[in-house]
C-alpha positions in Angstrom: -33.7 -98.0 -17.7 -29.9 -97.1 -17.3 -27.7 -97.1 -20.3 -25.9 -99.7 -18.9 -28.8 -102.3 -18.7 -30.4 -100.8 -21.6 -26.9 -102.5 -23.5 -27.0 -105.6 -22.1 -30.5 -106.3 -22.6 -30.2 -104.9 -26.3 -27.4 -107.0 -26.8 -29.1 -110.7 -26.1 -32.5 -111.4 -26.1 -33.4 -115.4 -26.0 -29.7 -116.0 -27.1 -30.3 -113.5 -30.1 -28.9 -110.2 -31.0 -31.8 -107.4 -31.3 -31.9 -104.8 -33.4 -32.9 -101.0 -32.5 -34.0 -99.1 -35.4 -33.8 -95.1 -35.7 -37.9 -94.5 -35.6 -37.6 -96.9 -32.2 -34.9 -93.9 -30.8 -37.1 -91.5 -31.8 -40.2 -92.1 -30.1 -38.1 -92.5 -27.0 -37.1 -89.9 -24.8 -33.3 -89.8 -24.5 -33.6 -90.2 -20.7 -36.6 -90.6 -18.2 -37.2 -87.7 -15.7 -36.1 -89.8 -12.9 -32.6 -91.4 -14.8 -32.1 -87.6 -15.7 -31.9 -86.8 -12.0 -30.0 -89.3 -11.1 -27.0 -88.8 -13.7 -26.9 -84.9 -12.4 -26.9 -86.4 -8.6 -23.9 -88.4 -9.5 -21.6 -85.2 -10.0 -23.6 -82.9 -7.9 -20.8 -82.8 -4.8 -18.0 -82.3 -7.3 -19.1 -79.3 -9.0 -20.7 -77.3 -5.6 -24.1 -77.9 -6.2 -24.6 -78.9 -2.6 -25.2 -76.9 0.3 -26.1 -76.4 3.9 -28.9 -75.3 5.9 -29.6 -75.5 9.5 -32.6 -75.3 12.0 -32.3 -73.4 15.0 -33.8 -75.8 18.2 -33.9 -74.0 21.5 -34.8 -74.4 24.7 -38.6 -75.0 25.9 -38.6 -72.5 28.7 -35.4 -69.9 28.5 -35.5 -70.0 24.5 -32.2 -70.2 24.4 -30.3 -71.3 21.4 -29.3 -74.9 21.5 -28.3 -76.8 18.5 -29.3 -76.8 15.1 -30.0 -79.5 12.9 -28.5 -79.5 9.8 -29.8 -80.8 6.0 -28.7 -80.8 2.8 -30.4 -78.6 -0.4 -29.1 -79.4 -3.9 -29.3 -76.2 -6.3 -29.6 -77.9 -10.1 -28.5 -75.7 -12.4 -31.6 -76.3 -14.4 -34.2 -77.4 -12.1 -33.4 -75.0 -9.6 -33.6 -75.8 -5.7 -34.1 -79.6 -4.9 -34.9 -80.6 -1.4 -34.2 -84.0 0.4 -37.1 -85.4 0.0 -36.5 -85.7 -3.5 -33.2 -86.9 -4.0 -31.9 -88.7 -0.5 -33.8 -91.6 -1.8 -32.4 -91.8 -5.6 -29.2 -91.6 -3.6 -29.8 -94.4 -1.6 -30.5 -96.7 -4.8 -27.6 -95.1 -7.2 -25.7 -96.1 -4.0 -24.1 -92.3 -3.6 -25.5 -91.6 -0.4 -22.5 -92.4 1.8 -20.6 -89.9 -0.5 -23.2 -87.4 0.5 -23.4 -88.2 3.8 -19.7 -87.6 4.1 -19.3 -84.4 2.4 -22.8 -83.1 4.3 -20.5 -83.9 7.2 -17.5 -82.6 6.7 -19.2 -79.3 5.7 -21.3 -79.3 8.9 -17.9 -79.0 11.5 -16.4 -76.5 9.0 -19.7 -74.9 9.6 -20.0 -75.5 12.9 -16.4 -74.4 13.5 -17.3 -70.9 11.6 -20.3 -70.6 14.2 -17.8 -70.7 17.4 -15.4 -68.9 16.1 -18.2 -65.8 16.1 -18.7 -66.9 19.4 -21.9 -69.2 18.9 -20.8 -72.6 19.9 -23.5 -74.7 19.2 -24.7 -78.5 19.1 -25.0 -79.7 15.5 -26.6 -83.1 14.5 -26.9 -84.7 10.7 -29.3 -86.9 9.7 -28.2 -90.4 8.9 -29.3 -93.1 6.6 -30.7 -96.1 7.0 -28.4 -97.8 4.6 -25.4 -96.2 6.4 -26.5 -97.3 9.7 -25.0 -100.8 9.7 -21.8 -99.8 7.5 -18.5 -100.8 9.6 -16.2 -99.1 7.4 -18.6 -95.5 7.4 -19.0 -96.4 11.3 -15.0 -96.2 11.3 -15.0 -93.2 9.0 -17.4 -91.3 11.1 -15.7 -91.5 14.2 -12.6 -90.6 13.1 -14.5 -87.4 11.4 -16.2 -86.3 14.3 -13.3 -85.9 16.4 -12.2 -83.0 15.6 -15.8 -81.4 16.0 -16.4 -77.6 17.7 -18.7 -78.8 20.1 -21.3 -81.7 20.7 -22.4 -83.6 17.0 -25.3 -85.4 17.3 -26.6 -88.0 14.3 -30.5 -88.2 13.9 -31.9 -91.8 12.6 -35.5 -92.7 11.8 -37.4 -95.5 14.2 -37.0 -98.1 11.5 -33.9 -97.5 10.4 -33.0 -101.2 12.5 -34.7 -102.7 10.7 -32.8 -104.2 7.8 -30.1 -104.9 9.6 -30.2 -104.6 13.9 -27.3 -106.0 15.0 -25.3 -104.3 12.6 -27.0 -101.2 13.4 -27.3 -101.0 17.4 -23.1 -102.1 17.0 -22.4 -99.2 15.2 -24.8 -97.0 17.1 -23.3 -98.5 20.6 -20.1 -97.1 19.5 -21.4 -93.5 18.5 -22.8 -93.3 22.0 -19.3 -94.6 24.2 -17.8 -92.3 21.5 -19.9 -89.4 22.8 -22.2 -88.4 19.5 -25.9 -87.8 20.9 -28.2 -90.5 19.1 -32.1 -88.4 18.1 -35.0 -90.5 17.5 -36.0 -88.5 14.4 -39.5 -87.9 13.1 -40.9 -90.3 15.9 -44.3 -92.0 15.6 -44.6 -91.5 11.7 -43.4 -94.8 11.1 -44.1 -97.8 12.6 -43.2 -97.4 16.2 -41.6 -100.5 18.2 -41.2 -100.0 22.0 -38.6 -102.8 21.8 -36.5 -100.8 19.3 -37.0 -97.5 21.3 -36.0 -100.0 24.4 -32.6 -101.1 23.1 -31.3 -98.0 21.0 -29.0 -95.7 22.4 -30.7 -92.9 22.1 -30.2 -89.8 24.8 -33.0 -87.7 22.4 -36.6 -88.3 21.1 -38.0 -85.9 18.1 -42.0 -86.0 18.3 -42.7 -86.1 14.6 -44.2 -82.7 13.6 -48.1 -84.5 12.2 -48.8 -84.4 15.8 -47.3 -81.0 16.6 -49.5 -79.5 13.9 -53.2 -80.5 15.6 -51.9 -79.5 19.4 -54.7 -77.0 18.9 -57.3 -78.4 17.0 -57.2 -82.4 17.7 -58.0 -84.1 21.1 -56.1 -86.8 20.0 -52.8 -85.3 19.0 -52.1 -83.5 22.5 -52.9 -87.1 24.6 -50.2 -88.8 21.8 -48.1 -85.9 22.5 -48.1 -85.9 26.4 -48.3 -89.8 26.8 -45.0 -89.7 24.4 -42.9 -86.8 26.4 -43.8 -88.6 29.5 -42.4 -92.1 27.9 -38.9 -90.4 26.9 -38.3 -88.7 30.3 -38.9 -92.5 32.1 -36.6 -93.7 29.8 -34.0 -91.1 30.0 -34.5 -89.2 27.3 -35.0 -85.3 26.7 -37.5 -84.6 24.0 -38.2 -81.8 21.1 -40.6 -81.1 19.0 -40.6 -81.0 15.7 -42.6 -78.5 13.5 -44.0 -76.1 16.3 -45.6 -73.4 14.0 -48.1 -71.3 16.2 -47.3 -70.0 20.0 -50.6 -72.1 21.0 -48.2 -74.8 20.4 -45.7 -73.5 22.0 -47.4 -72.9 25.4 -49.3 -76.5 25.2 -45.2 -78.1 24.3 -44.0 -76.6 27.7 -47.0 -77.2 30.0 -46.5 -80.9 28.8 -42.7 -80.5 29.6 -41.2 -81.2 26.6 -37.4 -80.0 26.6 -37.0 -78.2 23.5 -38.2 -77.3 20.2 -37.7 -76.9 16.3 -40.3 -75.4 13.9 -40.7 -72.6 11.3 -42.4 -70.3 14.6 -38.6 -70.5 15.2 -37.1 -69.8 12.4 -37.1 -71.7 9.1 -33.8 -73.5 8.4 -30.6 -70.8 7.1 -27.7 -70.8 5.3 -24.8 -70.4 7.3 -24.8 -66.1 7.2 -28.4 -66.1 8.2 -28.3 -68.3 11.3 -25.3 -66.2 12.2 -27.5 -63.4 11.6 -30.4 -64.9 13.5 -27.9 -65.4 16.4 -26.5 -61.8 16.6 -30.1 -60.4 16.6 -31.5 -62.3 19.2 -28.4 -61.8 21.5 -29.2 -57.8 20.9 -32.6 -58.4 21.8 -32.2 -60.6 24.8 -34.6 -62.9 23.1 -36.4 -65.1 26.2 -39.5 -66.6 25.1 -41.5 -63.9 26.0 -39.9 -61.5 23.9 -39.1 -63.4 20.8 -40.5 -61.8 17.8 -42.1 -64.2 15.4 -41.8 -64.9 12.5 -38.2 -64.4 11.9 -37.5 -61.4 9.6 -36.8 -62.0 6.3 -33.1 -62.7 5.2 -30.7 -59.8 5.7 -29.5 -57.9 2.4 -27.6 -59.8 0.4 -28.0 -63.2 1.8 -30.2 -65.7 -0.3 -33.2 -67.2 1.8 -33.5 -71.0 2.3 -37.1 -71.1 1.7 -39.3 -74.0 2.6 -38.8 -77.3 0.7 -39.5 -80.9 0.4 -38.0 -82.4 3.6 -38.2 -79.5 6.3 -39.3 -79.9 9.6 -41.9 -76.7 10.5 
């Protein structure tokens, strides 16, 4: 319970006042786990407790750097390093995640911008929420943002992020596209898949939800899904990456099936801004092709702390 309601309904109760004694406050924790949370989350972009990390996605045959997608971390000063997972959705219900959204934004083309000026101009897409999707005014907002942007941006939405509000949503989405922002699919088939969403949305990119990357190898399933899915995209004009790809068994089966590109801790595991520039550099030294790509990626240079693997990433 908030503070807020916690007033009110201390206040009145069937048109009388109630009364809190002191042994009542004391066998009460000052604030649930969850309300604790959500009071840091609400200063967390004003004091720098945000940051960035992105995930290399190259190309299935030359293994050439593409893009990156980009996600948000949130170091607590107490509870150490928080990943999406576990606080995009107490930011949808505080009603702070457009203020994230816009601030994970505006740091990505700073970011981005930093990347080309080394000389790696790259793609960078943000995922978006489903309670932004159909917002007018962030619509407005984000356009404006983007224009300015070293290179393509890309937004990433979930398959049933229509849902609560379609026409709202394919509007805004519509205008991303004329606008020139590549629309992903994200995480596709772990929700509940509609062909006649996938039929009407914008999308020039399909991301095949890394569950079914995982059991190329083992399941007979999971590589008929996969296939059957890469062939769907490409008919309806859409390139497609993987999500998750972990072993090079997967990697080989991902480009006999033709799928474009792909994302996965085999990769590399998603950096902070001086390790992907790091990651960069090294591979052009190398001459990375897929052939010769060393895997996994070295651990982060000297000095440079490592975004290890949290709640929300996609290998």
């Amino acid at each position: 319970m908030t503070l807020a309601i916690g007033l009110a309904a201390g206040l009145v109760i069937g048109g009388k006042a109630s009364r809190q004694t002191a042994s009542d406050n004391a066998a009460r924790p000052a604030l649930e786990p969850e309300d604790a949370l959500a009071s840091d989350l609400d200063v967390a972009v004003a004091r720098g407790q945000l940051f960035l990390v992105h995930q290399p996605k190259t190309h299935a045959r030359t293994g050439e750097v593409v893009g990156m997608e980009t996600l948000v971390r949130w170091q607590h000063p107490e509870r150490g390093l928080i990943g999406p997972n576990d606080f995009i959705g107490l930011a949808e219900e505080r009603g702070e995640i457009r203020r994230i959204t816009e601030w994970v934004v505006r740091q990505a083309l700073i970011e981005q911008r930093s990347l080309a000026l080394c000389g790696h101009k790259l793609a960078c897409s943000v995922n978006i929420s489903a309670c932004l999707l159909a917002d007018r005014e962030f619509g407005r907002w984000l356009l404006d943002a983007v224009r300015g942007a070293e290179g393509p941006f890309g937004l990433e939405i979930t398959e049933t992020a229509m849902i609560a509000d379609p026409e709202g949503a394919l509007a805004n989405l519509r205008a991303f596209a004329e606008a020139g922002l590549r629309i992903a699919i994200d995480d596709y088939g772990a929700g509940l898949s509609s062909l006649a969403y996938l039929k009407q949305l914008p999308a020039q990119e399909l991301k095949i939800d890394r569950m079914f990357i995982h059991g190329l190898s083992t399941s007979h399933r999971d590589p008929l899904l996969v296939r059957s899915t890469i062939d769907l995209a490409h008919a309806l004009g859409m390139e497609v990456t993987a999500e998750g790809v972990d072993s090079p068994a997967a990697m080989a089966l991902l480009r006999v099936m033709g799928c474009d590109h792909m994302q996965g801790f085999l990769i590399a595991k998603p950096l902070r801004l001086g390790e992907l520039r790091a990651f960069l550099d090294a591979r052009i030294e190398r001459g990375a092709t897929p052939e010769n790509i060393e895997f996994p990626w070295p651990t982060a240079p000297d000095g440079a702390p490592s975004a290890r693997r949290v709640s929300g990433d996609k290998g």
